[in-house]
N, C-alpha and C positions, 0 to 999 in steps of 0.2 A: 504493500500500500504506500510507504513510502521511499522506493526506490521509482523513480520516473527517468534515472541515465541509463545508459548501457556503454559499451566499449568505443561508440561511436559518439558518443556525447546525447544530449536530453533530444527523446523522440519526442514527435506531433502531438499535441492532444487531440483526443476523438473520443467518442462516445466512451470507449469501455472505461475514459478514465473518470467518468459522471457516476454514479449511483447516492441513492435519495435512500433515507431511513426514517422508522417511525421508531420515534424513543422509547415508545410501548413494549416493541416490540424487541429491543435491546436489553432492556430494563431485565435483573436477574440474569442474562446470559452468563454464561460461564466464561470467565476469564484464567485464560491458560497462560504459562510462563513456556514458550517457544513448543510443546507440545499436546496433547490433549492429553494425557495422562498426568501432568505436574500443573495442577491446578490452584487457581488464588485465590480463587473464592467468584463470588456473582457480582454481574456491573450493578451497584448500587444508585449511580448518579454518573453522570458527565459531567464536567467541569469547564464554564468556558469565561472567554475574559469580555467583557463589553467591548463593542469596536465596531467602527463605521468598515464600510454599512451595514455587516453582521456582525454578531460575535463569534469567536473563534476559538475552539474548544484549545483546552491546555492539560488536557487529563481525566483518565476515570480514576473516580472515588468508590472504594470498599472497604464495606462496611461490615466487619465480622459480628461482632454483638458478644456477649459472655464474658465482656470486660477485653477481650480485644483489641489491640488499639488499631485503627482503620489503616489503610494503604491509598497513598496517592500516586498514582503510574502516569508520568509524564505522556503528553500524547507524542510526542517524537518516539517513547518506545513502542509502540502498535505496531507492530507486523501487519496483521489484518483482521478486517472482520468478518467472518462466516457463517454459515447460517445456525452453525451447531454453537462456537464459541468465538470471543473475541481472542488473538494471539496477541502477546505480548514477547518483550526481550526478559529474559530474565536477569535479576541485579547479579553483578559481576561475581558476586560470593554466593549467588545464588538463595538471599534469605528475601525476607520479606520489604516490599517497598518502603518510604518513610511514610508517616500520618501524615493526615491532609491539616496543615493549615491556611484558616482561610484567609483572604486577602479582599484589601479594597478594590472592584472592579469585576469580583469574579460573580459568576452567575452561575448556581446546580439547578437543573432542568428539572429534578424531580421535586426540589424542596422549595424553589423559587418561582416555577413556572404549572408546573403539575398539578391541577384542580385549583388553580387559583382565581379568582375574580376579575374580570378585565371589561370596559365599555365598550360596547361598538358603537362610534362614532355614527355610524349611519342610520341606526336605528336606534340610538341613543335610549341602550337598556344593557343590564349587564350579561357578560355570558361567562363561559366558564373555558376555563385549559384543557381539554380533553386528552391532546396530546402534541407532541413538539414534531413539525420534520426537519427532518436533518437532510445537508448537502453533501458526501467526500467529494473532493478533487483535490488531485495532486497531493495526496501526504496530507492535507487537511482539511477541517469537519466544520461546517456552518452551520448556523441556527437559519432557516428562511423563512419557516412559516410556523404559526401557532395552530392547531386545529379547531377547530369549537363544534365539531358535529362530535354523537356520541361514540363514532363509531373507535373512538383509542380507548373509550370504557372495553368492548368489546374485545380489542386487541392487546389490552393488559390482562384478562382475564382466557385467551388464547382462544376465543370466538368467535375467529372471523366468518365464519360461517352467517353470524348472525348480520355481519354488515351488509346492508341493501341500498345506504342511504349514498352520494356522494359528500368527501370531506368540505368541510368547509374552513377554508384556508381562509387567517389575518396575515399578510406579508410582514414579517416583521419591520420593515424600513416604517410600518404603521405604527407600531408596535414601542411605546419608548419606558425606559426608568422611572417610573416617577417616585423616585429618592432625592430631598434636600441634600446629600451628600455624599454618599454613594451607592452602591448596587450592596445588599446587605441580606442578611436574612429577613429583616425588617421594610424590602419594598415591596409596596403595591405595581404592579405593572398593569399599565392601563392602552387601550387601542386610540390614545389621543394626545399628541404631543402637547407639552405644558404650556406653548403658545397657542395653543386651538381652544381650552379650557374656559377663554374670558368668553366663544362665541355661544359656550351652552348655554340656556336658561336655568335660573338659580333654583327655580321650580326642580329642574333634573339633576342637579348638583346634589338639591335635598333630599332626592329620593336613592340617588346612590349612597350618598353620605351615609343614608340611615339603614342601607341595606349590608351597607360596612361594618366593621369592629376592630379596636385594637391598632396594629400598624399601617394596616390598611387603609383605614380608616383616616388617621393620623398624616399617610402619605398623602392621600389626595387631598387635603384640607391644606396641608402646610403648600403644594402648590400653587394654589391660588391669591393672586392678590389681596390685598387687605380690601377694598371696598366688594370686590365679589365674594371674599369670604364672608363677608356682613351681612353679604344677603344669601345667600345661603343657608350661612345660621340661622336667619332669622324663620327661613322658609322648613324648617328640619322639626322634628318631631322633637320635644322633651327629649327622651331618652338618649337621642344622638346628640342634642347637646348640652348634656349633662356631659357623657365621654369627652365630647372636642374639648369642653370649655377646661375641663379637667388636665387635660395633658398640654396646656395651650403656655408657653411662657409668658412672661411678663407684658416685654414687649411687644410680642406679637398681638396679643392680649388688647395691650392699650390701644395699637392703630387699627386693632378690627372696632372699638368700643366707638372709637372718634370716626366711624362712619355709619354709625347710627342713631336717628333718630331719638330722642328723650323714652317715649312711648315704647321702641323697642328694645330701648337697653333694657328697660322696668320690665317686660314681658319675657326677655331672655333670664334676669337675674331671680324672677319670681317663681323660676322652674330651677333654679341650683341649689343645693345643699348648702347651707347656712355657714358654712368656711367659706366655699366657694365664692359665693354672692358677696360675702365682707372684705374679699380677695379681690374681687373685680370693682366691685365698689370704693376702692381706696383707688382704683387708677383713676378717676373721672374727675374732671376738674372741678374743684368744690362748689359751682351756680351748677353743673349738671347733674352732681351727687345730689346736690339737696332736692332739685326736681324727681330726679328718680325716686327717691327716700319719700318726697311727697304724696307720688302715684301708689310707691308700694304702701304707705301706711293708711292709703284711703282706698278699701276694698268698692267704693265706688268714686272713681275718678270722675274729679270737673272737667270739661271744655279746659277749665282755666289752666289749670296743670301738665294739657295735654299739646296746647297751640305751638307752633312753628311758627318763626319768622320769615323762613323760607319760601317767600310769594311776591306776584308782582304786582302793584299797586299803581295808576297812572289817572291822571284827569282825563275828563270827558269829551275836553277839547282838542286833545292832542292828534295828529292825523294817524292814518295806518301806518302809509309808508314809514312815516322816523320809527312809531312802534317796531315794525318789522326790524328794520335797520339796528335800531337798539337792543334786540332782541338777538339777532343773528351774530352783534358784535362783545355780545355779553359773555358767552361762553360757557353760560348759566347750565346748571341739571337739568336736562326736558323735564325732570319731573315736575320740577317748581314753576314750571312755564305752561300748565294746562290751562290753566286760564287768567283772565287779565282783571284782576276788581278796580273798579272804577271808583275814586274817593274827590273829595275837596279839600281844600289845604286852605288854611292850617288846620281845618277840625278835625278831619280823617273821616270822614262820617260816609259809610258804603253806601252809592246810590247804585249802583249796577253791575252788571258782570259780562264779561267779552269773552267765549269760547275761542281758544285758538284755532278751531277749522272753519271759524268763523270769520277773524279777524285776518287767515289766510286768503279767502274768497274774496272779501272785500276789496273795493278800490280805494287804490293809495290815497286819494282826497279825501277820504271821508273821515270822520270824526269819531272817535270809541265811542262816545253818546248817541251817534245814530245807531249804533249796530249792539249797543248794549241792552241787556235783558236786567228789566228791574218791575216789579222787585224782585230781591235775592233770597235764595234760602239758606237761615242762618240757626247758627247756633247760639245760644245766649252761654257766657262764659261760667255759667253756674250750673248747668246743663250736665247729667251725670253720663258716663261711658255706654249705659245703657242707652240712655236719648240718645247718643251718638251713633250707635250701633246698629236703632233702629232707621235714622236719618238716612243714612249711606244704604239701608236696606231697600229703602222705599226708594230713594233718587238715585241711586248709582252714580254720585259724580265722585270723580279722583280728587276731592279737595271738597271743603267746606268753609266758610268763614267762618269766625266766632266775634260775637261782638258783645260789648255793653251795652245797659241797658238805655243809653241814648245811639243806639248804632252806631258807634264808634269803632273802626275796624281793630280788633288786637292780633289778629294771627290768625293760621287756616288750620286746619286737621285734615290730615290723609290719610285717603283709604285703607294703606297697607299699614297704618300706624294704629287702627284700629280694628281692622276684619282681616288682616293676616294672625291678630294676637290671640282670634277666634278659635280656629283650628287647633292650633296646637293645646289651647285650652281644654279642648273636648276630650283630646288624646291623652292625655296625662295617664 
């Protein structure tokens, strides 16, 4: 297998020097030292090293068991591989190989890759490792494809009779690390490069997340940025973040905290374990602690406790077009730009409200006051979480004002700050 010279120097490559394996089907073979009767024991795992644009095996791992210590057989010593046994060289003194230690980079197919969890990106659901294919050419062995159809169940359990299905191959160049530092017994490998991760919805983030545990779990999370890990969180069931929040450090911690909303931090920390919540509650800057600390200690939260600043407010005389303009030039969250409340200055007092597919269609001349809808539906800032709850039930809008009791604008409530906190309520 790895002799490709002869007397005449390195022949052609051509088919016969190709041949593809299924790690199923390797897995347990007998591993010989140069002939089938001086035997080493069963291939317990392949060993291979990360590496564009496959990884490249550097060794089978065996694994005796009864105190034992394992053997790592470099792959430069493989002779070959047959259908009965894998050949090896034997060590110079003929005893047994050294233990496998591991290293940063390396990858074992059966404890790394072998029934583990991974997304497919296309169908954006999880599926599982059924089985690994392998490449040889020339003297060495490549990782190319993962399987996900059942049929490496079949072919671990020496059933191929049963398979009828065709494989269903992920090319590995699909296929990436998703380890903060390196390839470890602790990574999740997922079908979605860490740059592909921000186009998910947070919706599906959460349903992975929660379908996770442990490293896994840990892995996919610490890839994401801090504002998509925010929402994520937010989107995720109790239980999974109770885990994340748990193993989450400090810092991390704080820049997921500073991208959310007052109402969701209070929603997330009202579902932690009383360490917990006193843990993450020291990071928040002491006007957002005390708001949150206000929400949690009033099992029916005001309007008043719950308002954002985060909205746009503009007189009734102003045209579209500058609107637009200022709008475009702002740089602002869409989120905070769903619609446009219409006030007077200096009293702030809301006379109307400018839907943005509204104030899109509109012609640049025209005035926010012709194209405004008033009156508005409001919330008065005494108004408990229940009122709120049902308000957004009936109207469906992504925002709501809240105002005093001479209409005076104070701040809006958003939908996801109150009826995303629903759900996971229910699930607890």
């Amino acid at each position: 297998m790895n002799t490709q010279t002869n007397g005449k120097g390195t022949r052609p490559v051509d088919a016969a020097d190709f041949r593809t394996y299924y790690f199923a089907d390797l897995l347990k073979r007998p591993v010989c030292a140069g002939k089938i009767s001086n035997r080493l024991g069963r291939l317990s795992d392949l060993v291979f090293r990360i590496s564009e644009p496959y990884p490249e095996a550097v060794g089978i791992y065996l694994f005796h068991g009864w105190g034992r210590p394992t053997e790592f057989i470099p792959w430069d010593k493989v002779i070959k591989i047959a259908d009965d046994a894998v050949f090896v060289q034997p060590t110079p003194d003929g005893g047994p190989y050294p233990p496998f230690e591991d290293q940063p980079g390396y990858l074992l197919v059966n404890e790394h890759l072998m029934g583990q969890t991974i997304l497919d990106m296309d169908g954006r659901r999880t599926e599982v490792v059924n089985d690994v294919h392998l490449l040889e050419s020339q003297g060495r062995m490549l990782v190319i494809h993962v399987d996900v159809s059942f049929n490496g169940f079949w072919r671990r359990w020496g059933l191929r009779f049963l398979i009828w299905h065709k494989d269903r191959f992920i090319n590995w160049r699909y296929v990436q690390p998703l380890s903060v530092e390196d390839t470890s017994t602790d990574t999740m490998l997922l079908s979605i490069a860490r740059n592909q991760i921000k186009d998910l919805p947070s919706e599906d983030l959460a349903d992975v997340l929660e379908a996770l545990s442990g490293p896994e779990q840990q892995a996919l999370f610490s890839a994401l940025d801090s504002e998509k890990a925010a929402d994520a969180l937010g989107h995720a069931e109790p239980r999974a973040q109770r885990q994340i929040v748990a193993n989450l450090r400090r810092e991390r911690a704080q820049k997921i905290l500073s991208e959310m909303s007052v109402p969701r931090v209070a929603d997330l920390l009202a579902v932690l374990p009383h360490d917990d919540m006193t843990e993450m509650m020291s990071l928040l800057p002491p006007d957002q602690a005390e708001r949150v600390h206000q929400i949690l200690a009033e099992r029916e939260s005001t309007a008043g406790a719950l308002i954002s600043s985060d909205f746009l407010a503009m007189e009734k005389d102003a045209p579209v077009g500058d609107v637009l303009r200022q709008i475009r030039a702002s740089g602002r969250d869409p989120h905070s730009i769903s619609y446009i409340f219409i006030t007077n200055r200096p009293e702030n007092v809301l006379q109307g409200v400018v839907d943005l597919r509204d104030l899109v269609l509109a012609a640049d001349t025209a005035a926010l006051g012709d194209i405004m809808v008033s009156p508005v539906v409001t919330a008065d800032e005494h108004d408990t979480r229940e009122n709120l709850e049902d308000l957004f039930t009936r109207y469906h809008f992504r925002m709501i004002p809240v105002v005093d009791s001479k209409d005076h604008l104070l701040g809006v409530i958003n939908h996801n700050d109150i009826m995303q906190g629903l759900l996971p309520r229910a699930r607890t």
